[in-house]
N, CA, C and O atoms as a DFTB+ gen file, in Angstrom:
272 C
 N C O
     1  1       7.751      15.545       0.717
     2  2       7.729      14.238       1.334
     3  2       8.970      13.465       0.898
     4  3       9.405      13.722      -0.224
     5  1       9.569      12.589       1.611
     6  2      10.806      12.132       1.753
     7  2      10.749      11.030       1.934
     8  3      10.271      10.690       3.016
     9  1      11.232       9.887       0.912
    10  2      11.001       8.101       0.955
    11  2      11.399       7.910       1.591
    12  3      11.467       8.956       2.236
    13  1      12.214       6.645       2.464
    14  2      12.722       6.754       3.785
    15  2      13.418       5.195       3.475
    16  3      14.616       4.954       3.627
    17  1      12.279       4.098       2.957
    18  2      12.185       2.517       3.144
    19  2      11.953       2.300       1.516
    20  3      11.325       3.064       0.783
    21  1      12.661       0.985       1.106
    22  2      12.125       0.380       0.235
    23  2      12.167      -1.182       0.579
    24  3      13.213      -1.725       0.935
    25  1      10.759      -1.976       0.424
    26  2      10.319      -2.702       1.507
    27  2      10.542      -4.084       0.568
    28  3      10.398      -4.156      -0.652
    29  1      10.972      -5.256       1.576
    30  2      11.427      -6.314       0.419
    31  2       9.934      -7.191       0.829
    32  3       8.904      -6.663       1.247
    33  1      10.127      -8.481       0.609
    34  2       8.809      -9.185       0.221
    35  2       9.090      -9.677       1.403
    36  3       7.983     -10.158       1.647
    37  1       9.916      -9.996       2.593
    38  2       9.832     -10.164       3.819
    39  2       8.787      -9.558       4.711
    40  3       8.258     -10.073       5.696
    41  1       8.545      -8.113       4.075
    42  2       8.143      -6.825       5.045
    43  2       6.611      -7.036       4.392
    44  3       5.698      -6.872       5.201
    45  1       6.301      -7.313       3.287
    46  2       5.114      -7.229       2.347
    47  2       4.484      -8.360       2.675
    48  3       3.258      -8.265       2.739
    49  1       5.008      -9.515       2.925
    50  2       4.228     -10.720       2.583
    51  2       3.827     -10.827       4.466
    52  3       2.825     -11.459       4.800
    53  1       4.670     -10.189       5.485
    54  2       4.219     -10.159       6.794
    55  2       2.363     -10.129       6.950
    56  3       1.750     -10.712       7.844
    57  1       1.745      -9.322       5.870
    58  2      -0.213      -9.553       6.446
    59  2      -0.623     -10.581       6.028
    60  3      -1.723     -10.999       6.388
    61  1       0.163     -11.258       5.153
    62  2      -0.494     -12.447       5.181
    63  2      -0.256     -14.044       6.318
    64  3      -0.765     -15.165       6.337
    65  1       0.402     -13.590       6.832
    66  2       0.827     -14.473       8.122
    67  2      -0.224     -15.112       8.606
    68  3      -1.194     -14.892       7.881
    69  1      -0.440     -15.694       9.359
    70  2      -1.461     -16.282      10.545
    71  2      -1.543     -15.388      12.017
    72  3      -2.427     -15.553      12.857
    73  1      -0.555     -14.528      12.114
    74  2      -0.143     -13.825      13.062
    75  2       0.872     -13.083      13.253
    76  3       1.816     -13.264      14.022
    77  1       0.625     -12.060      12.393
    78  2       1.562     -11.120      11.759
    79  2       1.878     -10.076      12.437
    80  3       0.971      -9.413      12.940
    81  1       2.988      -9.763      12.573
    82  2       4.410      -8.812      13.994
    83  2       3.025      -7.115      13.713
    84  3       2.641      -6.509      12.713
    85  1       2.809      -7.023      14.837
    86  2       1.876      -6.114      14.791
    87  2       2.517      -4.866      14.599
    88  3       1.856      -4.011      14.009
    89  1       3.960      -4.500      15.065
    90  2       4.931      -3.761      15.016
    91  2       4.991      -3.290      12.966
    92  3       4.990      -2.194      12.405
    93  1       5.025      -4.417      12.530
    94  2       5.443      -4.710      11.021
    95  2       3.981      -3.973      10.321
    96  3       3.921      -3.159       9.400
    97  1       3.071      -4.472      10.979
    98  2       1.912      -3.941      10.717
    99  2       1.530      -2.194      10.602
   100  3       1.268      -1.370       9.726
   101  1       1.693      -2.260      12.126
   102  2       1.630      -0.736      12.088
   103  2       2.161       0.205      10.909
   104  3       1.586       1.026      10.194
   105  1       3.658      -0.295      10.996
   106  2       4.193       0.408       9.770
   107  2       4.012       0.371       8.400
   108  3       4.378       1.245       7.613
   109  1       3.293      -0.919       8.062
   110  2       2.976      -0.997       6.694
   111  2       1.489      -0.007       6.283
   112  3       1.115       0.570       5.262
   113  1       0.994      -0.162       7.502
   114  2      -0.279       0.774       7.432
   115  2      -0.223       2.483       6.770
   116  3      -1.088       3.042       6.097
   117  1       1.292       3.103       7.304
   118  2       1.767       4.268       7.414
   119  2       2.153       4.477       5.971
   120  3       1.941       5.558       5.422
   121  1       2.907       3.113       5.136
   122  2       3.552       2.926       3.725
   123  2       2.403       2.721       3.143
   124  3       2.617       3.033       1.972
   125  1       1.220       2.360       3.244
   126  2      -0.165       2.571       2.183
   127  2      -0.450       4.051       2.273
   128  3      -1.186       4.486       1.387
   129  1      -0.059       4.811       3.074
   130  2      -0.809       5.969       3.399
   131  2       0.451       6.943       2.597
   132  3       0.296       8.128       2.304
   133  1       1.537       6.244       2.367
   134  2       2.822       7.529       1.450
   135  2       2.323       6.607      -0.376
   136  3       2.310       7.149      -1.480
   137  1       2.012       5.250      -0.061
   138  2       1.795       5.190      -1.440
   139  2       0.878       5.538      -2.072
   140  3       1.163       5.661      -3.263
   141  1      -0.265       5.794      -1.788
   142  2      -1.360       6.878      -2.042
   143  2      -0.821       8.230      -2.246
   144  3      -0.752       8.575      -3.426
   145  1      -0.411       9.100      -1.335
   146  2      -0.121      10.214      -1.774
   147  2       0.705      10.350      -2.893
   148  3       0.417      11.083      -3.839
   149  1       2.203       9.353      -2.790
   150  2       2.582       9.713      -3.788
   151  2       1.653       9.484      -5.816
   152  3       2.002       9.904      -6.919
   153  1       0.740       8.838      -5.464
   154  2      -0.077       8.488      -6.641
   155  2      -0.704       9.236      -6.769
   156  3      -0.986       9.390      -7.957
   157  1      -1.144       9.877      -6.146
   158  2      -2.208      11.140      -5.718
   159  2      -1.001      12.535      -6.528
   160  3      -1.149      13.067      -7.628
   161  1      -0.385      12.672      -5.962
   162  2       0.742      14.112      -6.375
   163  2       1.018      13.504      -7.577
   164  3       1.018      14.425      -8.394
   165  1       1.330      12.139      -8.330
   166  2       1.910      12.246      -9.246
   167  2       0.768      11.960     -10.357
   168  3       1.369      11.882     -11.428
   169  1       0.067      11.863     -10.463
   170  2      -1.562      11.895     -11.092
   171  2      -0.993      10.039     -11.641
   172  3      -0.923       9.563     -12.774
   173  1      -0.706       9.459     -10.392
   174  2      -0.541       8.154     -10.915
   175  2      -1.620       6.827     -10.686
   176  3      -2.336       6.583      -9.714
   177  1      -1.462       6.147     -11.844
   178  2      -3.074       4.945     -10.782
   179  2      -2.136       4.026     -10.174
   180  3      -0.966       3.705     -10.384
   181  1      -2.981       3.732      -9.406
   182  2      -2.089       2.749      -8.284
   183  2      -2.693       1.075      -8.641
   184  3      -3.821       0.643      -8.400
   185  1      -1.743       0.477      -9.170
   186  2      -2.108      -1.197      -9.078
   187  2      -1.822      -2.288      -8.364
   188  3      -0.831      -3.016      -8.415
   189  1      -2.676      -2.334      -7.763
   190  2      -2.968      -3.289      -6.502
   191  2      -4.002      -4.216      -6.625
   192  3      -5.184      -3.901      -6.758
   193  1      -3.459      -5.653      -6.570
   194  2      -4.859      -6.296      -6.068
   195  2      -5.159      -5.919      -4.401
   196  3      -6.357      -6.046      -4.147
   197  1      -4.495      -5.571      -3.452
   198  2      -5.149      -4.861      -2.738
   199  2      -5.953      -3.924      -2.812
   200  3      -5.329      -2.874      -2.660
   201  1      -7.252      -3.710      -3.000
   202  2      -8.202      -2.478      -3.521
   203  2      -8.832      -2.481      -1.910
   204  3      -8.842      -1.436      -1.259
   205  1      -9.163      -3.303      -1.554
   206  2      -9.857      -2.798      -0.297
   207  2      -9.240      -2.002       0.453
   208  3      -9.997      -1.270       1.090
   209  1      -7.734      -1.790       0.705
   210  2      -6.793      -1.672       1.540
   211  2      -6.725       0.091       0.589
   212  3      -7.311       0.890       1.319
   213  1      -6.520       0.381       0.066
   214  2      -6.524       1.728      -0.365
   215  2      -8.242       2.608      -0.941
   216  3      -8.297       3.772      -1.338
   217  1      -9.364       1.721      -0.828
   218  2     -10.604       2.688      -1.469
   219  2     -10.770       3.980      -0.820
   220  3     -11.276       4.920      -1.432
   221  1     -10.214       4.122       0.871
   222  2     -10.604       5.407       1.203
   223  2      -9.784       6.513       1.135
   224  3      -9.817       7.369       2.019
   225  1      -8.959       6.598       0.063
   226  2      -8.161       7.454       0.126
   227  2      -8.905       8.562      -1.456
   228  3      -8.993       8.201      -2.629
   229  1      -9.330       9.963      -0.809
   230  2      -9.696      10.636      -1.913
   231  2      -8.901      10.877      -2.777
   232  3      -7.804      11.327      -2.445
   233  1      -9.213      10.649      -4.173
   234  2      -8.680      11.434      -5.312
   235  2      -7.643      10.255      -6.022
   236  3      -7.087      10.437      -7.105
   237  1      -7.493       8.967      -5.162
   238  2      -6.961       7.840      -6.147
   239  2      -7.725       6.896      -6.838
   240  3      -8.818       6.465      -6.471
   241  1      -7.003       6.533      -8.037
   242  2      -7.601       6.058      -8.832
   243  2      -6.407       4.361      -9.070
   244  3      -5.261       4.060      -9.404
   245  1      -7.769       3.690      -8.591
   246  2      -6.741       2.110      -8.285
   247  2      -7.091       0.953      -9.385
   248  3      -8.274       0.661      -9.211
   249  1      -6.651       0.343     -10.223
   250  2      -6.944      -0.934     -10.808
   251  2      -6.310      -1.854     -10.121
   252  3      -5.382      -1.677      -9.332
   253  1      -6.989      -3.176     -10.529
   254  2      -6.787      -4.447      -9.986
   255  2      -6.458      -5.176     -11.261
   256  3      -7.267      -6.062     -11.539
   257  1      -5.729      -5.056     -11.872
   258  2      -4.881      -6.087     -13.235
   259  2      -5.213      -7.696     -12.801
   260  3      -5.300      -8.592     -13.640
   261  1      -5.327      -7.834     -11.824
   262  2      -6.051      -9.550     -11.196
   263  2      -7.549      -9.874     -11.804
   264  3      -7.939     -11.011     -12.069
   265  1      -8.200      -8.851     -11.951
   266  2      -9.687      -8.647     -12.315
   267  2      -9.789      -8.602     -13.929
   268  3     -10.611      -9.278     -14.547
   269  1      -9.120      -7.972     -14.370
   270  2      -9.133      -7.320     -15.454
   271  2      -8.873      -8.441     -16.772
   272  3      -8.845      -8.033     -17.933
């Protein structure tokens, strides 16, 4: 697998909009789905207060440092 993007807080802070570029969306959807794997291959935990946004991905293991 091959990184491609490294995403600034322009591209990140887009879901929290009121009405956020669905285009921007799509793709961020695709970048939860490489940041999982790569956490996944690298036996890494992933920290996110986003937890809802990654629970269905098997075999990761996520903290929320917001909670904690």
């Amino acid at each position: 697998m091959t990184i491609k993007y490294l995403l600034d807080t322009n591209i990140l802070s887009e879901a929290k909009r009121p009405q956020p570029n669905q285009k921007v969306m799509e793709n961020l959807h695709l970048s939860k789905q490489e940041i999982s794997t790569i956490a996944v291959t690298n036996n890494l935990i992933l920290v996110t207060n986003n937890v809802n946004d990654f629970i269905n991905f098997d075999g990761l293991i996520i903290e929320n440092w917001f909670e904690k």
